[in-house]
C-alpha positions as CSV (number, residue, x, y, z in Angstrom):
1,X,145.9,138.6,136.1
2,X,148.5,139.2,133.6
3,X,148.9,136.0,130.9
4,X,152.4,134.0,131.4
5,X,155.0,135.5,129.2
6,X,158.1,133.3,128.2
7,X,160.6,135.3,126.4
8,X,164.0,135.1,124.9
9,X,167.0,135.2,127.4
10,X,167.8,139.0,127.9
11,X,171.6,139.9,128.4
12,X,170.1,143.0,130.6
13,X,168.8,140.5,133.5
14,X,172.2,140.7,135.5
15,X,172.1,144.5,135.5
16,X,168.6,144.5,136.2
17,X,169.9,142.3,139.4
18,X,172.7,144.7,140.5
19,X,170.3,147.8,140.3
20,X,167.9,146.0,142.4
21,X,170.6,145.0,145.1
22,X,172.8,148.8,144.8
23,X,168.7,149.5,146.5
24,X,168.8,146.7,149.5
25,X,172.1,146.5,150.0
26,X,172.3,149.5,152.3
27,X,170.2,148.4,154.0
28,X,171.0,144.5,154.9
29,X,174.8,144.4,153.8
30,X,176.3,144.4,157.6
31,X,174.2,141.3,158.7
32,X,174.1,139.3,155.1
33,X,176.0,136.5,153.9
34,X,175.3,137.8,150.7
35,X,172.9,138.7,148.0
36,X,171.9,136.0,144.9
37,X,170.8,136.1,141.7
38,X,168.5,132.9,141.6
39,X,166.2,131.6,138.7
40,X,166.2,131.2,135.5
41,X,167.4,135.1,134.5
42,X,170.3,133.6,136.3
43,X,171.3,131.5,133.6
44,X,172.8,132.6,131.0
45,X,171.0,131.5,127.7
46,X,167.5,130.4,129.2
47,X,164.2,131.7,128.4
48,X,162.3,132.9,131.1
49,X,159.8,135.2,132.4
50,X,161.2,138.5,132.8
51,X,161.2,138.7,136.6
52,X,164.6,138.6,138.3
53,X,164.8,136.2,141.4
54,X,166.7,137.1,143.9
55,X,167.8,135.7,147.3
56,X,168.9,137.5,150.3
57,X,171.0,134.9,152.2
58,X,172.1,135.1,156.1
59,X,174.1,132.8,158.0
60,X,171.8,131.1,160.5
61,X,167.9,131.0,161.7
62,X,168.8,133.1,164.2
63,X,169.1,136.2,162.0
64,X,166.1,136.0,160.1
65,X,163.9,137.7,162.4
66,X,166.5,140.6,161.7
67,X,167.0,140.5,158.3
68,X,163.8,140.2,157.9
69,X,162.9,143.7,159.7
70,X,166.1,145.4,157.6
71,X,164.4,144.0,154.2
72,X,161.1,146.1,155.6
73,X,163.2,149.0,156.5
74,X,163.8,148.9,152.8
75,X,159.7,149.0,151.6
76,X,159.4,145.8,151.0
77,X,156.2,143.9,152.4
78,X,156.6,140.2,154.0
79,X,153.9,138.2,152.5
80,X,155.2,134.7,153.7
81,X,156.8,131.8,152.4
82,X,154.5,131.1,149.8
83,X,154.3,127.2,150.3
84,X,158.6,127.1,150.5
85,X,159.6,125.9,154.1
86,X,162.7,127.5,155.0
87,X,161.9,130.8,152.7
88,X,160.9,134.4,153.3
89,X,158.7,135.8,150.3
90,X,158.6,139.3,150.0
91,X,156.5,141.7,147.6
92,X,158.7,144.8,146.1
93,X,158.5,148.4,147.2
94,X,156.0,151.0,144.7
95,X,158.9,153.2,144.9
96,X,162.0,153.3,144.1
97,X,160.5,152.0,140.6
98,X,162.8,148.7,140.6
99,X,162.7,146.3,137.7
100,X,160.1,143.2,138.3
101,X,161.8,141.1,140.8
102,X,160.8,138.0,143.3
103,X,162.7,138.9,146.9
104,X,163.4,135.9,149.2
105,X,165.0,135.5,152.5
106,X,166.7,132.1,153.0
107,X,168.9,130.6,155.9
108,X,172.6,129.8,153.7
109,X,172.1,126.4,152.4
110,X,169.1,125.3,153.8
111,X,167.1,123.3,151.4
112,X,165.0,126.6,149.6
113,X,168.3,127.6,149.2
114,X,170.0,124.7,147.9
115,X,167.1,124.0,145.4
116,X,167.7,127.7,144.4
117,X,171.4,127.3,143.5
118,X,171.8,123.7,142.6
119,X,169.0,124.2,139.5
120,X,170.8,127.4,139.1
121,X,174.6,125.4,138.9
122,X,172.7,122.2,137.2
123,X,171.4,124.4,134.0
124,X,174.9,126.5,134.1
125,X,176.8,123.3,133.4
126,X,174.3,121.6,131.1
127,X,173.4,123.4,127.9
128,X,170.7,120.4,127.0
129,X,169.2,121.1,130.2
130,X,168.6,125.0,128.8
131,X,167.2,124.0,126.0
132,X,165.1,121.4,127.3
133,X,163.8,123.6,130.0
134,X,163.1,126.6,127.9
135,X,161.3,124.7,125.6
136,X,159.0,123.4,128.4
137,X,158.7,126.6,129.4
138,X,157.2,128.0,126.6
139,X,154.9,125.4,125.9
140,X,153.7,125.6,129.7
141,X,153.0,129.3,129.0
142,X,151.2,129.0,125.9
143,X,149.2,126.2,127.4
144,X,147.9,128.2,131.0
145,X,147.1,131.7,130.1
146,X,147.1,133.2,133.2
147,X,147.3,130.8,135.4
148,X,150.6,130.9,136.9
149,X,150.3,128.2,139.3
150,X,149.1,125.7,136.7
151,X,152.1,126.8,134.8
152,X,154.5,126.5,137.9
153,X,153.0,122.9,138.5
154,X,153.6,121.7,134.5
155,X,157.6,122.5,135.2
156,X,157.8,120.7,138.7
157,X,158.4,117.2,136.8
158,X,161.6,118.5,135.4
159,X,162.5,121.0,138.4
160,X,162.6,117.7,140.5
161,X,164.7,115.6,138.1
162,X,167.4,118.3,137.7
163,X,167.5,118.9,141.5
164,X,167.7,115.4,142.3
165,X,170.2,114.8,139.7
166,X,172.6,117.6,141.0
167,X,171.8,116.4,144.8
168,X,173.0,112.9,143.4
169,X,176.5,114.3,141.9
170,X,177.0,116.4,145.1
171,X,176.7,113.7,147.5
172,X,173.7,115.6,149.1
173,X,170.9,113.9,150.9
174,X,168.0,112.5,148.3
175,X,164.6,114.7,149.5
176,X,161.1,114.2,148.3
177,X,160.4,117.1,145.5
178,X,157.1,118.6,145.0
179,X,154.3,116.4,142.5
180,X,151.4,118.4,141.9
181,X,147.9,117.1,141.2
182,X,147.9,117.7,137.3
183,X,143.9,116.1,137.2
């Protein structure tokens, strides 16, 4: 496994987004809400690793199951939701050579989906919040090695903060956020 790489915000993330979608759209734009750029490319300013998140978004349960099969179409292969209720996780096709991207499939505001955009709007607005985040971030990756899911489970303390702060200033519902066993 490849060590966890941190790097400097990289103005070519949102055109390494569009190419990605200008692939899948054809295939899903008739039956999608739309197509996101999630994550922390997403923000503008924020060190990240260099994968581009994106989310495929449809308008009810009901056209998952379709969706779904269209994203296939495309060479993509399901491999679950990855411990997310309410998300799709999808590996990307070996050809077309597309830049390094995480594909999800996600009901329009269900809560995988809110916890994708509201961290997405929360850093946006905050510029403290980029800069605390990043520097967790890098001190998460220097501290794991390879070990992506250590370094995934260092970040939830602050991933569950910001969401529940921007939950709170939405007038959303408060949920229970993710505490991993650190030990």
């Amino acid at each position: 496994m490849d060590r966890v790489m941190v790097v400097d915000d990289d103005p070519e993330w949102p055109t390494q987004f569009e190419k990605i979608v200008a692939f899948l759209s054809p295939f899903v734009e008739a039956f999608i809400v739309r197509i996101e750029h999630v994550g922390s490319t997403s923000v503008p300013g924020l060190a990240a690793k260099p994968i581009i998140d994106i989310d495929v978004v449809v308008a009810d349960e009901a056209q998952r199951p379709e969706a779904l099969s269209l994203i296939e179409e495309a060479g993509y292969q399901w491999v679950g939701d990855l411990d997310v209720e309410g998300r799709d996780a999808f590996d990307a096709p070996e050809t077309p050579r597309l830049p390094q991207h995480h594909l999800y499939l996600v009901v329009i505001n269900n809560r995988a989906h809110c916890d994708h955009w509201l961290l997405r709007e929360a850093l946006i607005d905050n510029s403290h919040l980029i800069d605390r985040y990043a520097r967790i971030k890098r001190e998460n990756a220097d501290l794991v090695g390879d070990d992506i899911e250590r370094y995934v489970a260092l970040k939830a303390a602050f991933v569950a903060e910001v969401l529940t702060e921007a939950r709170l200033a939405r007038g959303m519902e408060p949920v229970a956020y993710w505490e991993p066993d650190l030990g």
